[in-house]
KEZARO-540355 format. One record per atom (N, C-alpha, C): residue in one letter; y, z, x. Coordinates in steps of 0.2 Angstrom, whole numbers, padded with zeros to 4 digits, always signed. Atoms other than C-alpha are relative to their C-alpha. Example, Ala and Ser with C-alpha at 12.3 -4.5 7.8 and 13.67 -1.06 7.14 Angstrom:
2
A-0006+0000+0004;A-0022+0039+0062;A+0006+0000+0004;S-0006-0001-0004;S-0005+0036+0068;S+0005+0003-0004;
//
This chain:
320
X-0006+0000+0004;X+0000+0000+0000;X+0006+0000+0004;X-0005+0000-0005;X+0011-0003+0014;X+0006-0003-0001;X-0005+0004+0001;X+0020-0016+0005;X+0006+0004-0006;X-0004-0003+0005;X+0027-0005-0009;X+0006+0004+0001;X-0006-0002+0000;X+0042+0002+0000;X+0001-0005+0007;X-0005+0005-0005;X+0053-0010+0010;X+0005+0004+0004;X-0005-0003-0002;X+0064+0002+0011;X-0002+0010+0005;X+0003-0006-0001;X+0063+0020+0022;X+0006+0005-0006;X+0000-0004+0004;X+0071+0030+0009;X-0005-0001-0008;X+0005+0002+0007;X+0059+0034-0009;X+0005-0003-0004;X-0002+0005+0008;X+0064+0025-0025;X+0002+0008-0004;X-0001-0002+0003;X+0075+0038-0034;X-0002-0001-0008;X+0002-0001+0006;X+0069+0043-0051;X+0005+0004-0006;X-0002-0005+0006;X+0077+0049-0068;X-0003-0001-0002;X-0001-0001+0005;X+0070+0053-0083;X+0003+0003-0004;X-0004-0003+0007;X+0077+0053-0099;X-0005+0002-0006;X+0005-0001+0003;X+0068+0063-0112;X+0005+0003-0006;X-0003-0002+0004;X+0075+0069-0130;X-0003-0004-0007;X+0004+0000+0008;X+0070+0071-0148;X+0002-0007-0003;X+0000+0005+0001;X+0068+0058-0159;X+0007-0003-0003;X-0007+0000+0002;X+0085+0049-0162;X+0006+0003+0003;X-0008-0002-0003;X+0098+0056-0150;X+0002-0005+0002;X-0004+0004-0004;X+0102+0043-0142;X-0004-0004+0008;X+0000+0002-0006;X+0091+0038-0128;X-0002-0008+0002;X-0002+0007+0001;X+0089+0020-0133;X+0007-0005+0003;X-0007+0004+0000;X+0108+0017-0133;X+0001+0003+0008;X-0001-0001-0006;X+0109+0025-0116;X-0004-0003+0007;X+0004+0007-0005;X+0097+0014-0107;X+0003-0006-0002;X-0004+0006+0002;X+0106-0001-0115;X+0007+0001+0007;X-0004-0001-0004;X+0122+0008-0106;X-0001-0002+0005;X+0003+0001-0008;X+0113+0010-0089;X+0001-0006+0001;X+0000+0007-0003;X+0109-0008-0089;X+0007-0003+0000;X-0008+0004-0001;X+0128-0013-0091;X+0005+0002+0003;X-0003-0004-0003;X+0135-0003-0082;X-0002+0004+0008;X+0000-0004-0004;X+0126+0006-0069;X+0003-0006+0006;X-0003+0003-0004;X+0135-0004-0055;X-0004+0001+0007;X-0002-0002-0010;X+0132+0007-0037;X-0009-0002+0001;X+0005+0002+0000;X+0112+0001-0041;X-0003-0007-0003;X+0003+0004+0002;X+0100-0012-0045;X-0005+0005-0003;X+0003-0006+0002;X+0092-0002-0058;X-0007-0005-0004;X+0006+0003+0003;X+0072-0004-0065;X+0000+0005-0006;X+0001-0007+0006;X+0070+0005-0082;X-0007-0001-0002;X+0007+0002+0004;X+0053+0008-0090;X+0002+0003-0005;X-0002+0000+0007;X+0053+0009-0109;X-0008-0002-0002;X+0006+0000+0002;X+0037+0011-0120;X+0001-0008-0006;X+0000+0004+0003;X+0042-0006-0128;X+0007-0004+0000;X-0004+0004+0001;X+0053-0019-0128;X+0007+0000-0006;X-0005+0001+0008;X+0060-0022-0145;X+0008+0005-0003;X-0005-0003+0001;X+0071-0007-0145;X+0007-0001+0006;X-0006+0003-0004;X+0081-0013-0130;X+0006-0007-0001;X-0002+0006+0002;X+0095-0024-0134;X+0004-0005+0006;X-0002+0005-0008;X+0097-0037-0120;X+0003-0009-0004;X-0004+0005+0005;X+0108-0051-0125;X-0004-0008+0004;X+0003+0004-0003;X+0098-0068-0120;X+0003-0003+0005;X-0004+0003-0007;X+0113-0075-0106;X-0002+0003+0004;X-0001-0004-0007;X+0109-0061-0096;X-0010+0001+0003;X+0007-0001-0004;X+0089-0065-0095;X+0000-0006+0007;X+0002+0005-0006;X+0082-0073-0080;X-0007-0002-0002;X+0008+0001+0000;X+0064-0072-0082;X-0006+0004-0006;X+0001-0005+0005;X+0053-0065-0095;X-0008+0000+0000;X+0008+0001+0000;X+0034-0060-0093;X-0002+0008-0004;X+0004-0004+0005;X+0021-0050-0103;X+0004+0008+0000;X-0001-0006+0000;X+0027-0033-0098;X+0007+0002+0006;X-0008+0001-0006;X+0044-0038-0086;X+0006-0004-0003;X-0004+0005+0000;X+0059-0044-0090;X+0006+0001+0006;X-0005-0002-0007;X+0071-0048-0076;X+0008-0003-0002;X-0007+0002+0002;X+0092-0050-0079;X+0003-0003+0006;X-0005+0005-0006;X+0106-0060-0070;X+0003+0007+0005;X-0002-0007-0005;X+0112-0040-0064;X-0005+0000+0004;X+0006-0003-0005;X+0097-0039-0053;X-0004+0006-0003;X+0003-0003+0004;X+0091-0026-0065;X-0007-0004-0004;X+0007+0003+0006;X+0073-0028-0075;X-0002+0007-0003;X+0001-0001+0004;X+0066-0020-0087;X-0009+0001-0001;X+0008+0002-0003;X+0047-0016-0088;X-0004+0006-0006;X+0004-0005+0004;X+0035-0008-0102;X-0004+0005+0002;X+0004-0004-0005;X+0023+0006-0096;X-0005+0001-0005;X+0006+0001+0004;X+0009+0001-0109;X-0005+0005-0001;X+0002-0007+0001;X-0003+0015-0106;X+0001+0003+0006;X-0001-0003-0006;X+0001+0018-0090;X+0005+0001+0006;X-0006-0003-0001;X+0014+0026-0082;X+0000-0001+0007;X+0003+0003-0007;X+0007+0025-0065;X+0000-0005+0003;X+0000+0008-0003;X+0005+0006-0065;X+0004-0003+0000;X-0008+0003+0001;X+0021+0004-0070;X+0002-0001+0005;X-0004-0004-0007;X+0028+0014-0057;X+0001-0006+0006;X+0004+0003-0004;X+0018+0004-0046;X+0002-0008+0001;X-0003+0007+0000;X+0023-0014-0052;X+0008+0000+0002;X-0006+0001-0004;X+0041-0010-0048;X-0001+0003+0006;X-0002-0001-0007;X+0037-0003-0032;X-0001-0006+0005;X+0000+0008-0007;X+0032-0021-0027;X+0006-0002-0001;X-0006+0005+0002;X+0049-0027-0032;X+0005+0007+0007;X-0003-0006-0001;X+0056-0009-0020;X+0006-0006+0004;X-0007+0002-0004;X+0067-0022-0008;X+0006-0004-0004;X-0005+0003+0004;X+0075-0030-0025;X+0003+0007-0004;X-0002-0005+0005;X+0076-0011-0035;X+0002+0006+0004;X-0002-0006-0003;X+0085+0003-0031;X+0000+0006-0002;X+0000-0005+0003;X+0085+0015-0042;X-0005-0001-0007;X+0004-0001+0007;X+0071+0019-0059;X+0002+0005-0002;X-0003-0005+0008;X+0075+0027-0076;X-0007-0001-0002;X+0007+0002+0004;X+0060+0031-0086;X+0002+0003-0006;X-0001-0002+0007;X+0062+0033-0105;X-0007+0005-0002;X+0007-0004+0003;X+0049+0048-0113;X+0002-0002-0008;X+0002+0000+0004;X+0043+0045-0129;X+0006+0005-0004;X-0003-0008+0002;X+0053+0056-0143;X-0004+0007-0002;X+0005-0006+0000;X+0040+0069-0146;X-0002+0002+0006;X+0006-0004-0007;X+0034+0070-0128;X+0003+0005+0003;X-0001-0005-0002;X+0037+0084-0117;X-0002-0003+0008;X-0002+0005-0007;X+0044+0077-0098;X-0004+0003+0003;X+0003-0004-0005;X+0033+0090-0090;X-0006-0006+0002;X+0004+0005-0002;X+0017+0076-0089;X+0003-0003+0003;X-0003+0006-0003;X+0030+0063-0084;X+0002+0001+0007;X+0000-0002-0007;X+0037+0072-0069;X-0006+0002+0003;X+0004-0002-0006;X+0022+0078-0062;X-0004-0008+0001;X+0002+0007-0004;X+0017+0058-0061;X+0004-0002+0006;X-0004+0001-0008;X+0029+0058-0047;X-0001+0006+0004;X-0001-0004-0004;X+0029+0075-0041;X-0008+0003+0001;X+0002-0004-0002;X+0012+0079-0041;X-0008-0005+0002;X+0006+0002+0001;X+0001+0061-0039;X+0001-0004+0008;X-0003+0004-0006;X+0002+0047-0023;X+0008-0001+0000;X-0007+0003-0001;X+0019+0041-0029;X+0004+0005+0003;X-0006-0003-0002;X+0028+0055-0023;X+0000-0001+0007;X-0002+0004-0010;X+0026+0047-0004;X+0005-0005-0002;X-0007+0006+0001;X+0039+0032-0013;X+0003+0002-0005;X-0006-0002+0006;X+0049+0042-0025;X+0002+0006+0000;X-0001-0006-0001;X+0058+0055-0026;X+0003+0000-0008;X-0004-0001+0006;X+0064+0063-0042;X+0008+0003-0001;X-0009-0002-0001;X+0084+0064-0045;X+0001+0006-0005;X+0001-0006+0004;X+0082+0074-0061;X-0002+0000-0007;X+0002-0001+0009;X+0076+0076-0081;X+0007+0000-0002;X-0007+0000+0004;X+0090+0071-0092;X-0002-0001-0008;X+0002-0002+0007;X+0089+0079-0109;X+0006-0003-0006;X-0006+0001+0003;X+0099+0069-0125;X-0001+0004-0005;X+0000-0005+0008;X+0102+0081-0141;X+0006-0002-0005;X-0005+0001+0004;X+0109+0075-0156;X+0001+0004-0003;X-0004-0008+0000;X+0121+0089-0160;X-0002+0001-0008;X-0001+0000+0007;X+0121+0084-0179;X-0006+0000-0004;X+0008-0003+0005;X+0103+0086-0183;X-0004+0005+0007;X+0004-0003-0006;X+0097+0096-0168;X+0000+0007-0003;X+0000-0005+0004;X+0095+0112-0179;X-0007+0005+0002;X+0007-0004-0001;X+0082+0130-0175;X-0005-0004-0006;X+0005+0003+0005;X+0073+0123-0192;X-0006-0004+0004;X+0003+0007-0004;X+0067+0107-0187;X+0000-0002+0006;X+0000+0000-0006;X+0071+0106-0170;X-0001+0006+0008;X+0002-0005-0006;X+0065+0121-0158;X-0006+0001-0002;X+0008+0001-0002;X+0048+0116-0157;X-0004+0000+0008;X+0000+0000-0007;X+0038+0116-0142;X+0002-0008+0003;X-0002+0006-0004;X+0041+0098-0136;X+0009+0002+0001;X-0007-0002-0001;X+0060+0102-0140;X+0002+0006+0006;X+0002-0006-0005;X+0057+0118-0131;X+0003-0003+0006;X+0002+0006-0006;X+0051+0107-0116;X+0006-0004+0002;X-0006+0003-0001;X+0063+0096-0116;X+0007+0004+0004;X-0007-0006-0005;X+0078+0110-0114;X-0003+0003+0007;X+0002-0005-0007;X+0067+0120-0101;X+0001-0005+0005;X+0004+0002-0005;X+0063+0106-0090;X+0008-0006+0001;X-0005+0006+0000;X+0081+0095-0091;X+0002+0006+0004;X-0004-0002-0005;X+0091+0097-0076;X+0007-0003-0002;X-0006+0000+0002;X+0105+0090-0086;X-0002-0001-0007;X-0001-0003+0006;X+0109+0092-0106;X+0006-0006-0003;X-0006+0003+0003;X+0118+0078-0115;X-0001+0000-0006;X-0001-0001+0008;X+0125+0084-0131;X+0002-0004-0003;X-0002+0007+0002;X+0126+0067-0140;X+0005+0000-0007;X-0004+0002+0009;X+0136+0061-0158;X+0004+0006+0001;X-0002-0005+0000;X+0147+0076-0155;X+0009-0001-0006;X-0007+0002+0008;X+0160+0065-0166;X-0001+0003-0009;X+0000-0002+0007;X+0149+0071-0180;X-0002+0006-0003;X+0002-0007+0001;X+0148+0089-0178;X+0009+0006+0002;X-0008-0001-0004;X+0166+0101-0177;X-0004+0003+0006;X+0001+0001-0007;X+0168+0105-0161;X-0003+0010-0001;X+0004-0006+0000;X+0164+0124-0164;X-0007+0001-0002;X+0009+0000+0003;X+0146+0122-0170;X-0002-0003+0007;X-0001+0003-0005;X+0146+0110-0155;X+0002+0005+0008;X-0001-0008-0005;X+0153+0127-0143;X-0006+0003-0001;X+0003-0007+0003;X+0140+0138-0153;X-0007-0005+0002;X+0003+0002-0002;X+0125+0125-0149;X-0002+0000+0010;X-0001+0000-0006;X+0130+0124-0131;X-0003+0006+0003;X+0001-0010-0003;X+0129+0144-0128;X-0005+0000-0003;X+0008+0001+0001;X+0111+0142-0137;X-0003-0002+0007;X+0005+0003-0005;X+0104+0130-0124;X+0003+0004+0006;X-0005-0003-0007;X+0115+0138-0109;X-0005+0007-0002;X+0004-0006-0002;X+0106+0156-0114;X-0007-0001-0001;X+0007+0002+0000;X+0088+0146-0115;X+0000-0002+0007;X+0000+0003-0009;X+0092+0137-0096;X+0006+0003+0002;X-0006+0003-0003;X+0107+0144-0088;X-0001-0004+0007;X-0004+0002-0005;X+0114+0136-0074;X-0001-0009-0001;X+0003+0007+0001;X+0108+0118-0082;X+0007-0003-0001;X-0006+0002+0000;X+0123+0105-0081;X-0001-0002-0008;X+0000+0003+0009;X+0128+0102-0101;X+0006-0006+0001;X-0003+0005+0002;X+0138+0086-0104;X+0000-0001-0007;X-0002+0000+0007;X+0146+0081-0121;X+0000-0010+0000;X+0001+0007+0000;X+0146+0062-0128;X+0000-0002-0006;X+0001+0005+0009;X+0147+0049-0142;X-0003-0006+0004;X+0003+0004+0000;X+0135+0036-0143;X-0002-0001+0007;X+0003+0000-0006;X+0129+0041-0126;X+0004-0002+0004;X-0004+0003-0007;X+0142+0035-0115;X+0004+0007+0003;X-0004-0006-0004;X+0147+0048-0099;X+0000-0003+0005;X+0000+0002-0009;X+0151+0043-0081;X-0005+0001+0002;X+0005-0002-0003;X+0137+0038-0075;X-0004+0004+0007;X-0001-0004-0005;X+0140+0048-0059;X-0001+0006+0000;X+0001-0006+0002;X+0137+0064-0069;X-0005+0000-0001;X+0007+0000+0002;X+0120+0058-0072;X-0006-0003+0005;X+0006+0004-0003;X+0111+0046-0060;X+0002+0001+0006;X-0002-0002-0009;X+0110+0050-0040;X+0002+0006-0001;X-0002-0008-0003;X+0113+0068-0042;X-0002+0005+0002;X+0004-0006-0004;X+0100+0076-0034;X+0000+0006-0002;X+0000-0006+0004;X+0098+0090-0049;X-0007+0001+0000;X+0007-0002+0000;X+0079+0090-0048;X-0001+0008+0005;X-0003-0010-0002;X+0075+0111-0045;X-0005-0001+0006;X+0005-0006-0005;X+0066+0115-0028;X-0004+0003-0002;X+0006-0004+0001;X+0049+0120-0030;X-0002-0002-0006;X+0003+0001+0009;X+0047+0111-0049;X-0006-0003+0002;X+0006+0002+0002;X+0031+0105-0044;X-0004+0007-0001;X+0003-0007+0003;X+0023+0122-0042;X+0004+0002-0008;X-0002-0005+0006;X+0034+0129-0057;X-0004-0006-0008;X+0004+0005+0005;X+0026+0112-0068;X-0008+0003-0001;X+0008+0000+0001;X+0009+0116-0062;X-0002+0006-0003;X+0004-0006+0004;X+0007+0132-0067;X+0004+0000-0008;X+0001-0001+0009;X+0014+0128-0086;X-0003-0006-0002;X+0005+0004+0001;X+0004+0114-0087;X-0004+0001-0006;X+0007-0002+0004;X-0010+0123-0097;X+0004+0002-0006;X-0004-0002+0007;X+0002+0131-0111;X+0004-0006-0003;X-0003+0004+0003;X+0010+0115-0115;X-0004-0008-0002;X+0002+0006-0001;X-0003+0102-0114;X-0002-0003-0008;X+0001+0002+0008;X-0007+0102-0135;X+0007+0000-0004;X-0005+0001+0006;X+0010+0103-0141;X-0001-0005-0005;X-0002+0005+0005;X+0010+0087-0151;X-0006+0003-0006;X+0002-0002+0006;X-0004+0094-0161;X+0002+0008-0001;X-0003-0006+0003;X+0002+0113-0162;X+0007-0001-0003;X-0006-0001+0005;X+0019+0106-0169;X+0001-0004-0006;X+0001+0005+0006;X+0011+0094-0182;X+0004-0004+0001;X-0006+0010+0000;X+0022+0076-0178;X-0005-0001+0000;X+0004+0006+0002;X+0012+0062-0183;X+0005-0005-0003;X-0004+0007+0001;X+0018+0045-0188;X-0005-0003-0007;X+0003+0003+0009;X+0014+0037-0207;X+0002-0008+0003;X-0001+0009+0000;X+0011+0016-0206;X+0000-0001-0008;X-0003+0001+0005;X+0018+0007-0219;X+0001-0007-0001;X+0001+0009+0000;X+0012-0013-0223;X+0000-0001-0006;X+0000+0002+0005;X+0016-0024-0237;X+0000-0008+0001;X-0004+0008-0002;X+0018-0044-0240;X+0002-0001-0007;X-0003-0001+0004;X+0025-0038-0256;X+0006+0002+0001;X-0005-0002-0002;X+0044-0038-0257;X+0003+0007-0003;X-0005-0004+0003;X+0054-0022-0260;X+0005-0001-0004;X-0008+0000+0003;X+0067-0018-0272;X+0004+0003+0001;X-0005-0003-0004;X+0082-0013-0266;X+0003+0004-0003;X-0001-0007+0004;X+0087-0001-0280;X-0004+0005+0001;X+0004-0004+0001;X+0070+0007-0280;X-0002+0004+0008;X-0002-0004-0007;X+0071+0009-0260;X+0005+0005+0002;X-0007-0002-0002;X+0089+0014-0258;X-0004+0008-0006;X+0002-0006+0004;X+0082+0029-0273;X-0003+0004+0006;X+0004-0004-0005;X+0068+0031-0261;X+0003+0003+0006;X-0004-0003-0005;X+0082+0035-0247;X+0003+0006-0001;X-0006-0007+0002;X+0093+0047-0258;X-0005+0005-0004;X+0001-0003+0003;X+0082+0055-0267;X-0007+0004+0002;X+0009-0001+0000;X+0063+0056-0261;X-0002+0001+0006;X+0004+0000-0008;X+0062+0053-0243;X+0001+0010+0001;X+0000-0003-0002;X+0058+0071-0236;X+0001+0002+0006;X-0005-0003-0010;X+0067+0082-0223;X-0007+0000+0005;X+0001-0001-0007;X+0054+0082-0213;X-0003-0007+0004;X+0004+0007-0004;X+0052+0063-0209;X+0009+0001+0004;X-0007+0001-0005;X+0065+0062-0194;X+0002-0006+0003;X-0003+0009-0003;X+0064+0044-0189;X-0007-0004-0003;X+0004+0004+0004;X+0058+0030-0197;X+0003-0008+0002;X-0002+0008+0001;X+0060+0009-0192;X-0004-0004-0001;X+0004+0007+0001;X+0053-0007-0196;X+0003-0006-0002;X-0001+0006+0003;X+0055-0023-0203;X+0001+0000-0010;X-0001+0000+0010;X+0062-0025-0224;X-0002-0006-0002;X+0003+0006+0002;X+0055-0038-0233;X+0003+0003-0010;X-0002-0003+0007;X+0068-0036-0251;X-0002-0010-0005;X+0000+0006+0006;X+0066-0047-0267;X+0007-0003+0000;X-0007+0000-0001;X+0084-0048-0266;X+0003-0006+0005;X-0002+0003-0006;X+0086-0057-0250;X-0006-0006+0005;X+0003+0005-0006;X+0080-0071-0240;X-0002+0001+0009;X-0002-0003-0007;X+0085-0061-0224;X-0006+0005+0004;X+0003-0006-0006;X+0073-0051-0211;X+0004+0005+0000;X-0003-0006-0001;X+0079-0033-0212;X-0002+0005+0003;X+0004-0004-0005;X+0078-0023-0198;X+0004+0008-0001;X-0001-0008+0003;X+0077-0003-0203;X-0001+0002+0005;X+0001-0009-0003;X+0081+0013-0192;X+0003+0004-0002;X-0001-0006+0004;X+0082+0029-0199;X+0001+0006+0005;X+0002-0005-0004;X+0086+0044-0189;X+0004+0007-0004;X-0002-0006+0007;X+0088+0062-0201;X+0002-0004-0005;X-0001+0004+0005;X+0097+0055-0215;X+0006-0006+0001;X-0004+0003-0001;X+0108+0042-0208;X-0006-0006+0001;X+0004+0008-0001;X+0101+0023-0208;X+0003-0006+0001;X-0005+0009+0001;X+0106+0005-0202;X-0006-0004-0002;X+0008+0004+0002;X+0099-0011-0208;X+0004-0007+0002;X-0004+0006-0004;X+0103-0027-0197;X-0003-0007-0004;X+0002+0005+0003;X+0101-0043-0205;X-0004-0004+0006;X+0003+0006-0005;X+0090-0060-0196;X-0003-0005-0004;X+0004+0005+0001;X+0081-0074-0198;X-0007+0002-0001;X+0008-0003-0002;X+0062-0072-0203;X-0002-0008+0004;X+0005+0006-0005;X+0051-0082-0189;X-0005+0000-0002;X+0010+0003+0003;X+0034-0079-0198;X+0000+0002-0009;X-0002+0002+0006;X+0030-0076-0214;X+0003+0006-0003;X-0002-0006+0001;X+0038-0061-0222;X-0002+0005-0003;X+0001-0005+0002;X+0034-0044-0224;X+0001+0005+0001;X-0004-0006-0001;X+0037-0027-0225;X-0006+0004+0006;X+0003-0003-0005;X+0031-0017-0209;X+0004+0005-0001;X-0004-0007-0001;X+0037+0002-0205;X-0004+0006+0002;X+0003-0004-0002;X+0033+0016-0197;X+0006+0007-0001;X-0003-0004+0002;X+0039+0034-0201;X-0002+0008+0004;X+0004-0003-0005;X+0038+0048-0187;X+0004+0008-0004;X-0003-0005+0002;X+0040+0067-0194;X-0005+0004+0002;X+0005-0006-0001;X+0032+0084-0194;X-0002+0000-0006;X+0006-0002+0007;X+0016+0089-0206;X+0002-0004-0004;X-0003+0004+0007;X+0020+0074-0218;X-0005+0000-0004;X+0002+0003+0005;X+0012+0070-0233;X-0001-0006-0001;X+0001+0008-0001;X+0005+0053-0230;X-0003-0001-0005;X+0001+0002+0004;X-0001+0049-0245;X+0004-0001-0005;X-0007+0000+0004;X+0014+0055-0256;X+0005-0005+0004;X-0007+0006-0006;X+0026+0044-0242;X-0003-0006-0005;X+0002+0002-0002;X+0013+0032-0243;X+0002-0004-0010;X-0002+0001+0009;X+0013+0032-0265;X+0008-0002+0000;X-0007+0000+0003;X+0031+0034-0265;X+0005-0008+0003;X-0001+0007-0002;X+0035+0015-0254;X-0004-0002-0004;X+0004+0005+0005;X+0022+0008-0266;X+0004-0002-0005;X-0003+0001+0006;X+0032+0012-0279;X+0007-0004-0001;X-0008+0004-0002;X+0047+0003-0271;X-0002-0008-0002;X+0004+0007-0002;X+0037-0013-0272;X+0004-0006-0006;X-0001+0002+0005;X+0042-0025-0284;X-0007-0001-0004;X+0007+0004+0003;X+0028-0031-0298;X-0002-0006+0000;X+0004+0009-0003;X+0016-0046-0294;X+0001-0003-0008;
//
């Protein structure tokens, strides 16, 4: 593996990790347009949610895409490791990697892929960057173990949408997390945008965090099933009705689905409708259908009732 670093320093590392819907979509978009002082690699568990404007492609293969910035882009399929790996053969064209976590997941697995497998002979980790949407980030719903995780293990704390919270709640959220982590850097934001110079290349990763990872390891490794998240699918090639939908947003959907997207397929419209949901806010982008149309969706919450969801979208359907 001799060919994997060109360079004699590692391949710094962030992750970004944060609940479902803060923001860490639109702050990888950010990165790409902005981070300037690098050629940056980002991995992301799919494409589809990055939005990369087609001028700016160069190349585009199964699991890579490369831009005119010298930046690229790259899926991490099942494996986080191979990823790594595939950008590490690009190490004399990439400078710096971002890695996006899942929203449920808990950064602790993530980090110890660099800090406690081979890569950590070509990478070094810069620091956990945690995003929280100030406006739904509530003890209720949100101080689960993954969330937990999240705050424990982020070397930095970005308090996102802070436009939609006043700013004393916004005070009062801060001195929560500050007396769960102190000394953790907190930053403030809308729509994710902070100098990126507060976040990338800051060498905030803590001394000793692989021993302090390995020994919590063991208490943390079931969270996703001790906090009940699951994810409900939702297929039709019958169209929705747009009344009976929009009901099912105001009235039926329950608090405990936290994010929800897909593809709309309304009786109403000719148009491909692209749905994201996160708490009870929702956009829905228009397009061209390219095959034939139908309604796809997927709905990500805690202990849901998938069946009731599941009845309650049937009932949006129109009749044959």
């Amino acid at each position: 593996m001799s060919n994997l670093s060109s360079s004699n320093t590692k391949l710094p590392v962030t992750i970004i990790t944060g609940f479902l819907g803060s923001g860490k979509t639109t702050l990888l978009n950010y990165i790409l347009r902005n981070f300037e002082a690098y050629k940056v690699a980002v991995l992301v568990n799919e494409f589809g949610d990055i939005n990369i404007d087609s001028q700016f492609l160069i190349a585009v293969e199964e699991d890579m895409i490369e831009l005119t910035n010298g930046c690229i882009c790259c899926t991490m399929n099942d494996s986080l490791a191979d990823a790594v790996y595939r950008v590490l053969e690009r190490r004399d064209r990439i400078e710096y990697l971002v890695v996006e976590t899942t929203g449920i997941a808990d950064p602790l697995p993530i980090a110890l892929t660099f800090l406690g497998t081979g890569l950590r002979e070509y990478t070094q980790l810069d620091s956990i960057l945690t995003i929280i949407d100030v406006s739904t980030f509530t003890p209720t719903h949100y101080f689960s173990d993954a969330a937990m995780s999240q705050i424990t293990y982020g070397d930095i704390i970005l308090l996102n949408k802070t436009d939609l919270l006043p700013e004393a709640e916004v005070d009062e959220l801060e001195r929560q997390i500050g007396s769960i982590k102190a000394g953790t850097r907190i930053l403030r934001s809308q729509y994710a945008r902070v100098p990126l110079s507060l976040i990338l290349d800051v060498n905030l990763a803590e001394s000793g965090s692989l021993e302090k990872t390995l020994t919590a390891t063991s208490s943390r490794s079931e969270h996703l099933n001790n906090d009940g998240f699951m994810a409900v699918s939702f297929q039709s090639d019958r169209p929705l009705s747009v009344k009976k939908f929009q009901r099912f947003l105001d009235y039926q959907l329950p608090d405990n689905v936290f994010r929800a997207k897909g593809v709309l397929y309304f009786a109403e419209s000719p148009q491909r409708h692209l749905f994201q949901l996160s708490g009870k806010r929702f956009t829905i982008d228009d397009s061209e259908w390219t095959t034939a149309p139908k309604n796809q969706m997927v709905l990500i919450g805690r202990k849901l009732d998938a069946l009731s969801l599941l009845q309650s979208l049937n009932n949006c359907l129109t009749q044959l």
